[in-house]
C-alpha positions in Angstrom: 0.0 0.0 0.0 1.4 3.9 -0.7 0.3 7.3 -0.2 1.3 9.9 -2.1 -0.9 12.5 -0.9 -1.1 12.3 3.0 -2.6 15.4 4.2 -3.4 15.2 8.0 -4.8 11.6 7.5 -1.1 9.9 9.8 1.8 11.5 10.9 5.0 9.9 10.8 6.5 9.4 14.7 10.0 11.0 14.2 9.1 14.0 12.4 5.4 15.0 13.4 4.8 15.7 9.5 2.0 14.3 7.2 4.6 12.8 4.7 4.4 10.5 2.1 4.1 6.6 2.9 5.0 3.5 1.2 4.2 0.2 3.5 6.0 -3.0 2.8 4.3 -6.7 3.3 5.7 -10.3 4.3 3.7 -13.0 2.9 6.3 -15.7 3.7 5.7 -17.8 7.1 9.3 -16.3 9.0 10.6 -13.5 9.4 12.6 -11.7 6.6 15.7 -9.4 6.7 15.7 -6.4 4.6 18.2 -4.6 5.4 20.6 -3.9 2.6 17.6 -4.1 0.0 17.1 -1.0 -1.8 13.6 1.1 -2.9 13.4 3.4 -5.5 11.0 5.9 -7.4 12.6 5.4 -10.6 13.3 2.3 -12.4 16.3 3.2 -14.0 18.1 3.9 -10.6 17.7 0.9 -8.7 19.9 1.7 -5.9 18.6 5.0 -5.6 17.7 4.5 -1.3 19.2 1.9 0.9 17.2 0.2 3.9 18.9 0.2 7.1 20.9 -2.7 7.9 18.9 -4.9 10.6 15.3 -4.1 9.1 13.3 -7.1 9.2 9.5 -8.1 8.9 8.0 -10.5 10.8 6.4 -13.2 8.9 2.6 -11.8 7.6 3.9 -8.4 9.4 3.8 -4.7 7.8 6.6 -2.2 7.3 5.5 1.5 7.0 8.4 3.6 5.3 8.3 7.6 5.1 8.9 8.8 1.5 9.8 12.6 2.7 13.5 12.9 1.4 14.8 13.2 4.9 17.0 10.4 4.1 17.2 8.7 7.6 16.4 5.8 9.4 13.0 4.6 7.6 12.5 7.5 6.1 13.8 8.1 2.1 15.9 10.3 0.0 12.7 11.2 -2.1 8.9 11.6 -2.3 6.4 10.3 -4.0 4.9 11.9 -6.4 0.9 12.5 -6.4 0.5 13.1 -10.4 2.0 9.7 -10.9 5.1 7.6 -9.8 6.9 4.2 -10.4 8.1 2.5 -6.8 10.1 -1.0 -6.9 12.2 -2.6 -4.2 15.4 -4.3 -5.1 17.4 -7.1 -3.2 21.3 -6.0 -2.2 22.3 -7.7 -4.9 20.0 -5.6 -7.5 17.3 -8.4 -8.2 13.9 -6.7 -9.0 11.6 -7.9 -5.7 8.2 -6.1 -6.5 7.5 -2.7 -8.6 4.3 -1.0 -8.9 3.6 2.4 -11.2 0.4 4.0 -10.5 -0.7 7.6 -12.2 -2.6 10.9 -10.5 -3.6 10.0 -7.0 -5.8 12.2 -4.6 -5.2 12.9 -1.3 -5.8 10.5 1.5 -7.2 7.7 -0.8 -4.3 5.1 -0.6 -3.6 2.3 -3.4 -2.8 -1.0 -2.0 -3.3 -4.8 -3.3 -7.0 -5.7 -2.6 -5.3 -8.7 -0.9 -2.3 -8.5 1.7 0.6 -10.0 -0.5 -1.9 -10.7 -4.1 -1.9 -9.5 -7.2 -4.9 -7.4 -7.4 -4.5 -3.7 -6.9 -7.4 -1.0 -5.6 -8.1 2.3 -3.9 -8.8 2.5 -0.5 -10.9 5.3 1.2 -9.3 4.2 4.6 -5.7 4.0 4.5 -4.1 1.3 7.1 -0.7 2.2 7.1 1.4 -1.2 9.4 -2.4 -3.3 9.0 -4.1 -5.8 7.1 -5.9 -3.7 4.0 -9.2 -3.4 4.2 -12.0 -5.2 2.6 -13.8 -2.2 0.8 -12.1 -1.0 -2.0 -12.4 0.3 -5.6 -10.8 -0.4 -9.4 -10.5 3.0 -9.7 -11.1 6.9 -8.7 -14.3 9.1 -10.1 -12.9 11.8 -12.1 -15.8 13.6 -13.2 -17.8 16.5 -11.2 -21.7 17.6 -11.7 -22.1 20.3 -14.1 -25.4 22.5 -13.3 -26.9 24.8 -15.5 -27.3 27.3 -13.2 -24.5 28.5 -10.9 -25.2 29.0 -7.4 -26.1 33.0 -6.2 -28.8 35.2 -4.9 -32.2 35.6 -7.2 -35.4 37.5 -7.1 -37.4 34.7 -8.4 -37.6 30.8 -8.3 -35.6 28.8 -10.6 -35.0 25.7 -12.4 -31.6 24.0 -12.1 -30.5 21.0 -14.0 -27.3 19.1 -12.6 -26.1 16.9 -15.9 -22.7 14.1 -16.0 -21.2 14.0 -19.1 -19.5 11.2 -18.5 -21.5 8.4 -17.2 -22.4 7.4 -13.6 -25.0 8.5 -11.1 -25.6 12.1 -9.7 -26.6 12.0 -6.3 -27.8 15.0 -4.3 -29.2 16.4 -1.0 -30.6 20.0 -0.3 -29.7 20.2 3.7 -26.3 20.8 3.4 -25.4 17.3 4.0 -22.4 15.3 2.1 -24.0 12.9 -0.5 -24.0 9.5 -0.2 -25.0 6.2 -1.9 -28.2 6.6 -0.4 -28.9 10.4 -1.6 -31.7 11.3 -4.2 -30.7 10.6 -7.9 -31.2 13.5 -10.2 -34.2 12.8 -12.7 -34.9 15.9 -14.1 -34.4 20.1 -13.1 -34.8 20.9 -9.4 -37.4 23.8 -8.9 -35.9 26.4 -7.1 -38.2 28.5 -4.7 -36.4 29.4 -1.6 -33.2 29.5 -0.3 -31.2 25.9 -1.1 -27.7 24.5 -0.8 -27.4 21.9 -3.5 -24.9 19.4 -2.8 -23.9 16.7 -5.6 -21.3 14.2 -6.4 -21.3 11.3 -9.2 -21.0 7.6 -8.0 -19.6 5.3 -10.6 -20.0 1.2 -10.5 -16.6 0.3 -8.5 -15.2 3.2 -8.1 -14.4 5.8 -5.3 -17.3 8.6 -5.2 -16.4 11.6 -7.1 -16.0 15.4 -5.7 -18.7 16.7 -4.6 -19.8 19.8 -5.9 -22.0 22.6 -3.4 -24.4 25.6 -5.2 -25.8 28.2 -3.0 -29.1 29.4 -4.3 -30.7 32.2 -1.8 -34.4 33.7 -3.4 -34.8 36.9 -2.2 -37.5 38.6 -3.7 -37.8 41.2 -0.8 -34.1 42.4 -0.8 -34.2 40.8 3.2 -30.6 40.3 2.7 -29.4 44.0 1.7 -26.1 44.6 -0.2 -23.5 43.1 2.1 -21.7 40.0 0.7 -23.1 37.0 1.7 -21.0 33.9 2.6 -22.4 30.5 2.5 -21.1 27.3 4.1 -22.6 24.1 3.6 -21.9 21.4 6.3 -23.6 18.2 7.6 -25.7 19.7 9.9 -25.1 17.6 12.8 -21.4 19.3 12.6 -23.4 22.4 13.7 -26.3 21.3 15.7 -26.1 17.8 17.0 -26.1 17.8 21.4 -22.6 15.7 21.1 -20.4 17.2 17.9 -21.8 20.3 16.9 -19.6 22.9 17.1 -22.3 25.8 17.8 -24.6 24.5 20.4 -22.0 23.1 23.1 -21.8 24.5 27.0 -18.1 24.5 26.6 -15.8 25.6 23.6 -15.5 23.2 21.3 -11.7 22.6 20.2 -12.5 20.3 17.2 -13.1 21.7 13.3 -15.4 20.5 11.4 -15.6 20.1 7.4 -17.6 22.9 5.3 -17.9 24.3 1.8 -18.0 27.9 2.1 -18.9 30.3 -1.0 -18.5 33.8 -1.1 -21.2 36.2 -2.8 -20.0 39.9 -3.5 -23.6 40.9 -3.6 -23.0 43.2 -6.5 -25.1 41.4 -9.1 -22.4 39.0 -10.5 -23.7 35.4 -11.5 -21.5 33.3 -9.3 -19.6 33.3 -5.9 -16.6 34.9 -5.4 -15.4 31.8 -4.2 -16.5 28.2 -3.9 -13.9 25.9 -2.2 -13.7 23.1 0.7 -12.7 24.1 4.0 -12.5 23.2 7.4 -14.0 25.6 10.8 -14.3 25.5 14.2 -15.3 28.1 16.7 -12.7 31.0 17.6 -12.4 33.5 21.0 -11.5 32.8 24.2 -14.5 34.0 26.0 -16.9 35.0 23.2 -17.4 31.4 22.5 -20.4 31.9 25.2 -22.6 33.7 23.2 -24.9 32.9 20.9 -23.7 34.0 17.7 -20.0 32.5 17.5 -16.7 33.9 16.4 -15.9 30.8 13.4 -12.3 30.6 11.8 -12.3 28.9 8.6 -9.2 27.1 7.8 -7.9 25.6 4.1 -5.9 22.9 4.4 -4.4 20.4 1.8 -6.8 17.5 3.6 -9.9 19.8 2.5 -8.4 20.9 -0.9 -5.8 23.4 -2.3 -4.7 24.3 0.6 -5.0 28.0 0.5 -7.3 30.5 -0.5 -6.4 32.5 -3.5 -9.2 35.3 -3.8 -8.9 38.8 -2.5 -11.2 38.7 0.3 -9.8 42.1 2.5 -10.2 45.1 0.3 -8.2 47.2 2.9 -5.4 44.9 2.6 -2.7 44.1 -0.5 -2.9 40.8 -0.7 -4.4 37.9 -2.4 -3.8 34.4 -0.9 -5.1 33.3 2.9 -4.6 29.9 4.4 -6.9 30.8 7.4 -9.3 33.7 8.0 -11.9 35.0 10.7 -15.5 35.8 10.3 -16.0 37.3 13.8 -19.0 38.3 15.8 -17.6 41.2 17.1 -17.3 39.8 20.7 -18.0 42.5 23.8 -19.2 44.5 20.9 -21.9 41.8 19.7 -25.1 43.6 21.5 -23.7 47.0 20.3 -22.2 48.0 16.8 -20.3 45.2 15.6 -17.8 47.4 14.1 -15.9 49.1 17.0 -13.1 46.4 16.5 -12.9 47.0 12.9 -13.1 50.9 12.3 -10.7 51.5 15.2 -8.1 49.2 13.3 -9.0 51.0 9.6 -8.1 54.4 11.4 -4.7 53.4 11.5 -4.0 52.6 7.7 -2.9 56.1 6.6 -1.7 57.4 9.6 0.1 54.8 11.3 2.6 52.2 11.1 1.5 49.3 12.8 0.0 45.8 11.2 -3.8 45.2 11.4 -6.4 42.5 10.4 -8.6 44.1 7.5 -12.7 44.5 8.0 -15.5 43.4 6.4 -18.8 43.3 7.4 -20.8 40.1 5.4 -23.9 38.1 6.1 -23.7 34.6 6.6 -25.8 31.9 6.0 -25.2 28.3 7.4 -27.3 25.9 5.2 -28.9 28.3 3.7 -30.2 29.3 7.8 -29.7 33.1 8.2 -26.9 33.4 11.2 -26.3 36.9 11.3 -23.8 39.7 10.5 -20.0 38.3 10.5 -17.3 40.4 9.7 -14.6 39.0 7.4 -11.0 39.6 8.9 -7.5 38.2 8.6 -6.8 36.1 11.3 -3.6 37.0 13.5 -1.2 34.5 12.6 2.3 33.9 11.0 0.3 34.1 7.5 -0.9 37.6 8.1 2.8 38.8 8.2 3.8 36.6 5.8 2.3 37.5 3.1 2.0 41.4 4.5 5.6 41.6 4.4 6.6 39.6 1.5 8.6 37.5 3.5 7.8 34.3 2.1 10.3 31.6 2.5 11.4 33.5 5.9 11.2 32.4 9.6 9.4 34.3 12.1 8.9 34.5 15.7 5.3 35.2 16.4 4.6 35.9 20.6 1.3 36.2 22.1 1.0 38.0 25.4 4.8 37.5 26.1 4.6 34.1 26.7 2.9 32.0 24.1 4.5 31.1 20.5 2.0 31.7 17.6 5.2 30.8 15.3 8.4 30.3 16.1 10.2 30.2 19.2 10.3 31.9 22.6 14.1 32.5 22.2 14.5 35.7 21.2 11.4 37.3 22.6 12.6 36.3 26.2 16.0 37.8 25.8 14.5 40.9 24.5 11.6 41.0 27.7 14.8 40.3 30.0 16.5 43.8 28.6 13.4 46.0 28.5 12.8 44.8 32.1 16.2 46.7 32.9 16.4 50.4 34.2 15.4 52.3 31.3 16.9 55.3 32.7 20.3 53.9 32.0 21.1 55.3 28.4 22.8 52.4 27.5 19.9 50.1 28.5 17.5 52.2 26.7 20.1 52.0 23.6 19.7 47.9 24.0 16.1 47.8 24.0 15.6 50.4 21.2 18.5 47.9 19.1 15.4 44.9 19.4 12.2 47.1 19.0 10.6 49.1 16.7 10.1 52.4 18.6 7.7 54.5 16.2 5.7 51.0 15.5 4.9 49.8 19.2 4.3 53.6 19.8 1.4 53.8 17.2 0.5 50.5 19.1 -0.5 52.2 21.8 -1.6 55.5 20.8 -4.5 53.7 19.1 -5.1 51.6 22.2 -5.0 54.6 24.4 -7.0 56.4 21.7 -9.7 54.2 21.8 -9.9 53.2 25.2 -9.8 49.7 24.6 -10.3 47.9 27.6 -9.0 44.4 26.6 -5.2 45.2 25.7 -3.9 43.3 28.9 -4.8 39.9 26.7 -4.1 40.8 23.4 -0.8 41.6 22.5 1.1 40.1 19.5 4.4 41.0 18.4 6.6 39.5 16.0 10.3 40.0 13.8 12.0 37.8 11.3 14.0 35.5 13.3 16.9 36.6 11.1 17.1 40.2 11.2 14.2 43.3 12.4 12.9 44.5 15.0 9.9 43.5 17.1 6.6 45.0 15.8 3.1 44.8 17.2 0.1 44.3 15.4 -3.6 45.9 16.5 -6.2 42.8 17.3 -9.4 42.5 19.9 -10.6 46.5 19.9 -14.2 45.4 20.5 -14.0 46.8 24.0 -12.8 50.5 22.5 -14.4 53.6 22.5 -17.4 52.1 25.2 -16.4 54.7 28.0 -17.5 58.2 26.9 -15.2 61.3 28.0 -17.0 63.7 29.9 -17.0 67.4 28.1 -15.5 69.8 30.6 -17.3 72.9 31.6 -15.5 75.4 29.7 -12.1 75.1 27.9 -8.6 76.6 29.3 -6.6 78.4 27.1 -3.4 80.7 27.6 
């Protein structure tokens, strides 16, 4: 069995990373040496990566190697390739034990012989990397998506939508927001349209691994309820939401796990499809707001979802383009009151100031095509935020929160730098240090805008970060909800001289 495209699904023990895997079998009745064999991903190099000497498999035992290019121990000078690869292992002496070539392979579906040790080869929607495979599997992989007539956005009036396959199989839907399965509705005809629906569709072929499925937000809104914000749209399983045990928005506690969605973004400014339509993960977000009843949801894109990232535009207030993570907050001790004291406190600071901040805004979201409120679209504050602020991709940075917790990084340098600052400022010299480490005019913005505001919350939300390489420490504005709540009291007459 191999995995070329391990996305979360098993992490390797020696480098806590969601590598590649190849797994090795013994169908003889004793034990078997291996050490001194070689593997390889090309044919034409057969001595390309040595296995330790003193590797063995016990007779009808497994082997899991780690195809990651770290080049130690049971783990390999290359990777496999997900488009398509060629493995083979090799005796010491160069005799050709066992190859296998396989083409594109998607992520988390493993390919393994249907049989431990036979000669029949399938797909396996649950990988068992170091067990016996299991007995579901598939000849082969569905390629082909749904293709509907009418893409998914927001309408005046109801609507016919016909979801076609060009390619042979079944469509199956569902207009909950659940996942389909073998067990969904079939399409037989257009689906009429005449209030809000999340269709959710996939093609199942005879054999074969389900294909993608493919989510369309429809919202019919022939009294302009939902106004001109953008609206986003994630489609779930609803028990990920609501059920007493696993839903993420109806628990007495914070809930720490994340949950699968699809999540489309409509602009709202009369184009005919989303902004964005993509596979993601969420889960809820705060450290206190998580109590009321509208959460604070981050929404995560990660390679086990999909591409991995976001590539879309989504902060206008911001340069970039490309988001692994982002925030559609709920305003927190601001939720009863504006829901925008957080987010126009931070957008008074892009002209005038130099300090980092999170980008606003303000969006209606729908989960399941349920109305949930107004939540505002923001960057999250993480190593990706600076990154791609900055331009320093490829660089390392130290990310502290609150002095003592590492968002990226290490602790390292931030503690040496607290341990300075900490010193008699008074003393030139140790004034000298700490302004060597800091960015003076940055962290002094900082707090002019906290001071400015009021903002009550600062003692628990204080990020700073520098290039581990080179820079200063920098501080970026996040959590103002609790700003500009205390009004000033207008003196009886002014003073001048």
């Amino acid at each position: 069995m191999n995995l070329a495209s391990n996305t979360g699904s098993f992490v390797d023990p020696d480098f806590k990373e969601s590598a590649d895997w190849l797994e090795l079998y013994n169908a003889g009745n004793s034990s078997a040496n291996i050490g001194g064999y070689y593997l390889t991903d090309n044919f034409n190099d057969k001595i390309k990566w040595q296995i330790p000497d003193g590797t063995s498999i016990e007779a009808g035992g497994f082997l899991v190697i780690w195809a990651d290019s770290y080049n130690t121990g049971l783990h390999t000078n290359f990777n496999i390739s997900a488009s398509g690869e060629e493995l083979a292992i090799f005796s010491a002496s160069g005799v050709l034990i066992d190859s296998v070539s396989f083409g594109l392979q998607e992520s988390n579906i493993s390919m393994g012989r249907k049989t431990d040790g036979g000669s029949t080869w399938g797909f396996f929607l649950q990988p068992s990397p170091g067990e016996a495979n299991s007995d579901e599997n598939f000849n082969g992989v569905t390629k082909n998506v749904p293709q509907f007539s009418v893409l998914g956005g927001i309408f005046k009036t109801s609507l016919n939508v016909e979801i076609t396959n060009t390619f042979g199989g079944e469509i199956r839907y569902t207009l909950d927001g659940s996942e389909p399965t073998e067990n969904s509705p079939i399409v037989n005809g257009p689906i009429n349209i005449d209030k809000t629906t999340i269709i959710r569709s996939r093609i199942y072929q005879t054999g074969k691994v389900p294909g993608k499925i493919v989510t369309q937000s429809y919202f019919i809104d022939s009294e302009n309820k939902i106004g001109t914000l953008p609206v986003v749209s994630i489609a779930t399983n609803p028990e990920n939401f609501w059920d007493t045990v696993k839903g993420i928005y109806v628990q007495d506690f914070k809930p720490e796990w994340e949950v699968p969605i699809n999540i489309e973004l409509f602009e709202n400014d009369g184009s005919d499809r989303a902004g964005f339509n993509v596979a993601a993960g969420t889960k809820v977000n705060g450290l206190y707001s998580w109590q009321l009843p509208q959460k604070m949801l981050g929404v995560y894109f990660r390679k086990e979802y999909g591409e991995g990232k976001l590539d879309y535009p989504l902060l206008f207030d911001q340069e970039r383009s490309s988001y692994n993570s982002f925030a559609l907050r709920a305003s927190g001790s601001d939720w009863a009151s504006t829901m925008f004291r957080d987010g126009m406190t931070q957008r008074l600071t892009i002209e005038n100031m130099d300090v980092d901040f999170q980008g606003f805004r303000a969006a209606v979201l729908f989960v399941n095509g349920q109305y949930m409120g107004i939540n505002n679209l923001r960057a999250k504050v993480d190593e990706d935020l600076i990154v791609e602020t900055h331009n320093l991709q490829g660089q390392k940075i130290d990310m502290i929160e609150n002095e003592d917790y590492v968002e990226a990084g290490t602790l390292d340098q931030y503690s040496n730098f607290k341990t300075l600052y900490m010193q008699d400022l008074s003393n030139q010299e140790n004034f000298n240090a700490v302004a060597g480490l800091m960015d003076i005019e940055n962290f002094t913005d900082f707090m002019i805008a906290e001071i400015y505001s009021q903002n009550t919350s600062v003692d628990h939300n204080i990020m700073a970060w520098k290039p581990q390489e080179s820079g200063k420490w920098k501080w970026i504005l996040t959590d103002l909800d609790r700003g500009f709540f205390q009004t000033r009291e207008q003196p009886d007459k002014l003073l001048c001289e």
